[in-house]
C-alpha positions in Angstrom: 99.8 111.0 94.9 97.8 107.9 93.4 98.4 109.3 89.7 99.2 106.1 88.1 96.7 104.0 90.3 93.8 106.7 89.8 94.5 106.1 85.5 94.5 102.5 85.9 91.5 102.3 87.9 89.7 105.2 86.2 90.7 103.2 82.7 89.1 99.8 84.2 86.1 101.8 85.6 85.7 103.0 81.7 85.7 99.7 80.5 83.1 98.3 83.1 81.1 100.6 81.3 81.4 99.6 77.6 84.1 102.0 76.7 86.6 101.7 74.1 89.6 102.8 76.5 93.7 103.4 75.9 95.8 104.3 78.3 99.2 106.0 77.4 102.2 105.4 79.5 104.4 108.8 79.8 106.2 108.3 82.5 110.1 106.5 82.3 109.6 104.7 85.3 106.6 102.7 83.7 105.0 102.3 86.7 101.2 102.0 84.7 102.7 99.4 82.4 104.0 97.3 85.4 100.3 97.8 86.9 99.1 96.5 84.0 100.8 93.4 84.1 103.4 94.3 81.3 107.2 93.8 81.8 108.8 97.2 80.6 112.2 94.8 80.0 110.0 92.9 77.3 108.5 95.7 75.5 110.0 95.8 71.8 107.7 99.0 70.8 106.8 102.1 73.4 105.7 105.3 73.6 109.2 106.2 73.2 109.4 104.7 69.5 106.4 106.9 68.9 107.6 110.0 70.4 110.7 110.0 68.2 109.1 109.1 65.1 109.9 105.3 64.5 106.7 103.8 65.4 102.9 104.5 65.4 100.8 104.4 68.2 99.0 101.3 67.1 102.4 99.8 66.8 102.8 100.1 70.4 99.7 98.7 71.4 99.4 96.1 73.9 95.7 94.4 75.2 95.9 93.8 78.8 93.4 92.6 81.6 89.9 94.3 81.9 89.5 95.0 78.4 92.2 97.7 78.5 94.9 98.9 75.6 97.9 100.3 76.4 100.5 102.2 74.6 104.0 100.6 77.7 106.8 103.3 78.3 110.0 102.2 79.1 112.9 103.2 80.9 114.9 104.9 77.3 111.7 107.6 77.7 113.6 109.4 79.9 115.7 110.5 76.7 113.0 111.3 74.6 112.7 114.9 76.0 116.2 116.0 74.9 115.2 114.3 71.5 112.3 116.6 71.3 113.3 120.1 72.9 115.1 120.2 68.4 112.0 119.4 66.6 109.4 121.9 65.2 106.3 121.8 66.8 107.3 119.6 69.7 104.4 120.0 71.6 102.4 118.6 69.5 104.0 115.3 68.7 101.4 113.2 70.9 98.5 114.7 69.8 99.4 114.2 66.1 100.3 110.6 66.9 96.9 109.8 68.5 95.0 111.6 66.0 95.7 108.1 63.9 93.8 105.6 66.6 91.1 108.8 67.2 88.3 106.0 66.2 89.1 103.3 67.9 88.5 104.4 71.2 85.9 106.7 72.8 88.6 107.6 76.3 91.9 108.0 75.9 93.8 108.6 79.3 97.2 110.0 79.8 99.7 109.4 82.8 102.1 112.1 83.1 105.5 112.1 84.4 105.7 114.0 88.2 107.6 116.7 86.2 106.4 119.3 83.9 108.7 118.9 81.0 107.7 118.5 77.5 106.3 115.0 77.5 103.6 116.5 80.1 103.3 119.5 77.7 102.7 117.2 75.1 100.0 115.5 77.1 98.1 118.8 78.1 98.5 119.7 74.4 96.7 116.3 73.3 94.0 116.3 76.2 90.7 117.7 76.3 90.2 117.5 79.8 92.6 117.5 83.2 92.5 115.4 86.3 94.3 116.4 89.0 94.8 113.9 91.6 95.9 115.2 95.3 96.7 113.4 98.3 94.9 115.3 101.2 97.8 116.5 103.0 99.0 120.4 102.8 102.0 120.0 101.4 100.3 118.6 98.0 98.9 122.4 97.7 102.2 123.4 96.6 102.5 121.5 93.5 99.2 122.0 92.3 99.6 126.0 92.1 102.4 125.4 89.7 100.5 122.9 87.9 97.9 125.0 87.5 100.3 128.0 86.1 101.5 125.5 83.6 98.4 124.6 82.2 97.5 128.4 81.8 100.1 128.7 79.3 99.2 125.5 77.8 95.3 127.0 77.3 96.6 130.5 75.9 99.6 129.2 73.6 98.9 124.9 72.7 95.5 124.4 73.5 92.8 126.2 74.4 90.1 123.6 74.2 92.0 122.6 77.4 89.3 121.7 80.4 90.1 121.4 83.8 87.7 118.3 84.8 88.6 119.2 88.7 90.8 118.1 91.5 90.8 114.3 92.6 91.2 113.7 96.2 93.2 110.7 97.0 94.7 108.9 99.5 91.8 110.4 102.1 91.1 109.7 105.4 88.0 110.2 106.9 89.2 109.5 110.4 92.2 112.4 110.2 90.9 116.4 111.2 93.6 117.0 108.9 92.3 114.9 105.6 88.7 116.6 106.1 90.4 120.3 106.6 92.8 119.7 103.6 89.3 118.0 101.7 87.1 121.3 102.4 89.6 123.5 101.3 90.8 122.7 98.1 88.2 123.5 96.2 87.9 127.2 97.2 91.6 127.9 97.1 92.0 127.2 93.8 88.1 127.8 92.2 88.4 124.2 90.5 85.7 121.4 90.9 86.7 118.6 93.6 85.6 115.1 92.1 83.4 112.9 94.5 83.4 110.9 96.5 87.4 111.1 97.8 89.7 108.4 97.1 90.2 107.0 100.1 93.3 105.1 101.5 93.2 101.6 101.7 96.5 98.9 101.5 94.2 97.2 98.5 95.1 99.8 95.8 99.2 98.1 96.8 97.8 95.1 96.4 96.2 95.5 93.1 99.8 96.0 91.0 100.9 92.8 91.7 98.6 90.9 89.6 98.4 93.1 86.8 94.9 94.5 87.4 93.2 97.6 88.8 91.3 97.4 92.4 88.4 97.1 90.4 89.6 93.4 89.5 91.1 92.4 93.0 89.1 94.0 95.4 85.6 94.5 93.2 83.3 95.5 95.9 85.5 97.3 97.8 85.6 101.3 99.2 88.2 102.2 96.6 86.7 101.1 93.6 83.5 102.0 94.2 84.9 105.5 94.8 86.5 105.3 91.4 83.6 103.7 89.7 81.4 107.2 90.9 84.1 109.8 89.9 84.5 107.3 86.3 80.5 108.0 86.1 81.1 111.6 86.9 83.2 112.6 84.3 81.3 110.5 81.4 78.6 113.0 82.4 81.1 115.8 81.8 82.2 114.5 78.5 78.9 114.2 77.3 78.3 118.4 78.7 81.6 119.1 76.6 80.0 117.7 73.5 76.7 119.4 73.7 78.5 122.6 74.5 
């Protein structure tokens, strides 16, 4: 669904524009820290150190390409969730851990795990504000109406400074009937905003892992990133309408 490619991008996008940026790794497959140009077999301190309690988040800090932070997972994350189903307060163990490097950055992006398990109720419990990136085929409807169950409980029981920011289209394309039937509907089916312009699919975002950058870096002037560049300078705007509200 272009989750992991839509935080890196997003994340370099930020940067372009002066901002302090982290990005947080919570998914065991470590598929950001790999785009990022990390080797998850070298890391010696992850978000899984912090997670359990043996390491802080500025521990786990590593500075890659594009003026980016990052906080690697590796694959011993995929543990971490039985580790925390015993501990008080559970939910809340990422957002107490980033309370500590709250300064140092002004955006702070989090890439979830496909699953809804309690490292991505940790993350909804840290976040102020939701992305939700969907590939414009049908099918991806599904999963987004239990998503959006999920994060109703998160608002009324962990969080409710919880924002939904709006739906991300990815993966569009403009030539398909389908893409543009999918693209018009979303919106109204589940009364979210839809981020513009769409994502749309091109073999560059594949590319862009390889060398450890974003699109932004290997294909600068390209369809993709400018797309992500807009919907970066989008929700800047937003953040700046949370603050003032």
């Amino acid at each position: 669904m272009a989750k992991t490619t839509s935080v890196a991008s997003l994340g370099a996008a930020f940067a372009e524009r002066g901002e302090r940026v982290l990005l947080v790794d919570l998914d065991a497959q470590a598929c950001l820290t790999f785009s990022l140009g990390v080797d998850p077999d070298t890391v010696e301190t992850s978000v899984n150190e912090v997670l359990i309690g043996r390491a802080s988040v500025a521990d786990a800090v590593v500075s890659c390409a594009e003026g980016l932070d990052l906080v690697p997972s590796v694959i011993e994350l995929a543990g971490a969730e039985a580790q925390l189903l015993s501990r008080p307060g559970r939910e809340y163990v990422l957002r107490t851990a980033l309370e500590t490097v709250a300064d140092d950055y002004d955006v702070v992006l989090l890439d979830c795990s496909p699953s809804l398990g309690v490292l991505t109720l940790n993350a909804l419990t840290a976040a102020n504000g939701l992305v939700i990136p969907m590939p414009c085929e049908m099918l991806s409807h599904r999963g987004v109406g239990q998503l959006l169950d999920t994060v109703t409980d998160v608002q009324r029981i962990l969080n409710p400074d919880l924002r939904i920011l709006g739906i991300l289209p990815t993966m569009f394309d403009g030539r398909s009937n389908h893409a543009q039937a999918v693209l018009a509907d979303v919106g109204e089916r589940y009364e979210l905003p839809v981020l513009s312009p769409p994502i749309p699919k091109t073999v560059r975002f594949a590319e862009a892992p390889a060398v450890g950058r974003s699109i932004l870096s290997t294909s600068s002037s390209s369809k993709g990133a400018s797309a992500y560049r807009e919907v970066a300078a989008a929700l800047l705007a937003t953040r700046g309408e949370m603050r003032a509200g």
